[in-house]
C-alpha positions in Angstrom: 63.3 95.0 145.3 63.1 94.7 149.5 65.0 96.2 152.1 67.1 93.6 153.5 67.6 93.7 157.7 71.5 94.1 158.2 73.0 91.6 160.8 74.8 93.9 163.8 77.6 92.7 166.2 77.3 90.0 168.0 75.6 87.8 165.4 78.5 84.7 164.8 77.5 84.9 160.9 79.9 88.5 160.9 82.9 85.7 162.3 82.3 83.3 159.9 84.1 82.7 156.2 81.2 83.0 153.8 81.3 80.1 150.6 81.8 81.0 147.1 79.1 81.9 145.0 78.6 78.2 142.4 76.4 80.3 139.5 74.9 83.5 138.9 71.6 83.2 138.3 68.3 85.6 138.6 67.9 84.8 142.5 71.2 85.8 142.7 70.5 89.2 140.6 67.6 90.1 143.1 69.7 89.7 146.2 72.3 91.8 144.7 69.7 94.7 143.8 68.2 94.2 147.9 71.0 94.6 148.8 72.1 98.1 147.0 69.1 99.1 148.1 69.7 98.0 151.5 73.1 99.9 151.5 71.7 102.9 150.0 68.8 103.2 152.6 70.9 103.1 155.3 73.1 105.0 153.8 76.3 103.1 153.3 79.0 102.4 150.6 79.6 98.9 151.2 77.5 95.7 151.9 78.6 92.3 152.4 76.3 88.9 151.7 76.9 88.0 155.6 75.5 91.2 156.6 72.5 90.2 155.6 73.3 86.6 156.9 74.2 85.4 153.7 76.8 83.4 154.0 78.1 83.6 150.2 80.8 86.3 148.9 78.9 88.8 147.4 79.6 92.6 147.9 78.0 95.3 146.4 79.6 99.0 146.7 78.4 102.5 146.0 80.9 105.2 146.3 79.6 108.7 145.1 81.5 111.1 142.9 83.9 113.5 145.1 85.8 116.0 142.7 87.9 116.8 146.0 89.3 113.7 145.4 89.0 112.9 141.7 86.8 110.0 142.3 84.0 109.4 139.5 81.1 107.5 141.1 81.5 104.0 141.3 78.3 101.5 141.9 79.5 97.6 142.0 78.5 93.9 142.8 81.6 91.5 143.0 80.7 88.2 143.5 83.7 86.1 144.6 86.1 88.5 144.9 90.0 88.1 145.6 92.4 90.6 145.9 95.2 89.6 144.0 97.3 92.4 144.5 97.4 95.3 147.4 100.3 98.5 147.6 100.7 101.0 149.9 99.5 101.8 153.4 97.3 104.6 153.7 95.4 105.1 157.6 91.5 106.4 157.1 88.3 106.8 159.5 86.3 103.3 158.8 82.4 102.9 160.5 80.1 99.9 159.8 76.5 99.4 159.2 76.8 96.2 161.6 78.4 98.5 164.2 76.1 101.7 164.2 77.4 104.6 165.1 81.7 103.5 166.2 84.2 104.7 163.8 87.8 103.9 164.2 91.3 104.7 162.1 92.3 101.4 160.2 95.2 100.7 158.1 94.8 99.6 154.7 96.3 99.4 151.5 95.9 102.1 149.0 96.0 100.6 145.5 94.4 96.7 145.2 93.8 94.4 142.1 90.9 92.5 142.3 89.7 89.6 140.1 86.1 88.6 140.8 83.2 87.7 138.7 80.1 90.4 137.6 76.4 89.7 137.4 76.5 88.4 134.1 79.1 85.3 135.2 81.7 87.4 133.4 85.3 87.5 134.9 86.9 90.9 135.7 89.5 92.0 136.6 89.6 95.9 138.6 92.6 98.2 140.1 91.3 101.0 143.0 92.8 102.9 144.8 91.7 105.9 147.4 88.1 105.4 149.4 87.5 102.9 146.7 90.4 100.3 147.1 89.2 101.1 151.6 85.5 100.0 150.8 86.3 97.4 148.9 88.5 95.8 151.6 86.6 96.6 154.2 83.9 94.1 152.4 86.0 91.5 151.4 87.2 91.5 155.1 83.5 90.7 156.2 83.5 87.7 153.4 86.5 86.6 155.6 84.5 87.4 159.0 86.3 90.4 159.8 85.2 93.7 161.2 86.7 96.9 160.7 87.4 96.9 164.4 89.7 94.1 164.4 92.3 96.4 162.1 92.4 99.0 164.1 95.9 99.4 165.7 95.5 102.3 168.2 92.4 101.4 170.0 92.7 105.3 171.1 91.1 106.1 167.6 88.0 104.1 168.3 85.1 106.2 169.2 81.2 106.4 169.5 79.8 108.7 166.4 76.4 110.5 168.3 72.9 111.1 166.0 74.0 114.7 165.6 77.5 114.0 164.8 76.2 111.3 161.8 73.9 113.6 160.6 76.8 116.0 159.8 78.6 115.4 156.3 81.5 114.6 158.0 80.6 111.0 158.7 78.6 110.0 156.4 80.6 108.5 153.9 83.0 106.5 156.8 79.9 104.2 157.5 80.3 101.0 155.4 
């Protein structure tokens, strides 16, 4: 496995729609495994194919067990993945490991379906809700080429995160 470089602002591969995924294969496999350890290095929950400038529709997602909330861990790779149905609207602090450090409130829903295929080319099929159903739309958002910072609705709530701050537990599970 390798540490992948994440793509930051700025790059036009974040804009852009990222292609559908034609077959899973064992190139495919490796990339996925990068990137979890990409995300986990950085530390993140989320990672998106074109934040590593690959411009196919692959996430992987790792959200840790929080008994506060109820939430078992979670460790995913969805390769094409659609959300076919979304409920709810729940505000939450959102960061981004291709915008270090800026956090910002974004709306989003707080139960989706999605349908998308796994690493063995099986279809599934996957409801979510709470910080899950938030990272996984944050990353389907960036197969789209949007950025966290383009839902926010009051621009007020957008702020600069410093080193001490993000080395606080407070923030570290808002950074994508």
């Amino acid at each position: 496995m390798a540490k992948l470089e994440i793509v930051l602002e700025g790059d036009p591969r974040l804009r852009q729609k990222a292609t559908r995924v034609k077959h899973v294969d064992d190139s495919l496999r490796r990339i996925a495994a990068d990137m979890h350890e990409t995300m986990d290095a950085a530390p993140g929950v989320g990672l998106a194919g074109p934040q590593i400038g690959l411009m196919r529709r692959i996430v992987v997602v790792h959200v840790p067990k929080d008994e506060e909330e109820d939430q078992e861990e979670v460790r995913l790779t969805l390769i094409d993945p659609e959300i076919v149905k979304a409920h709810g609207k729940v505000y939450g602090q959102e960061g981004c490991l291709s915008i270090p450090r800026w956090v910002g409130d974004v709306p989003r829903a707080e139960t989706v379906t999605v349908k998308a295929i796994d690493l063995d080319s099986k279809h599934i099929r996957l409801k979510a809700s709470g910080f899950l159903a938030r990272v996984i739309q944050h990353e389907v958002d960036h197969l789209d080429g949007i950025l966290f910072v383009d839902r926010v609705e009051d621009r007020s709530t957008l702020f600069e995160v410093t080193e001490e701050e993000l080395s606080k537990d407070e923030y570290a599970t808002i950074a994508e």
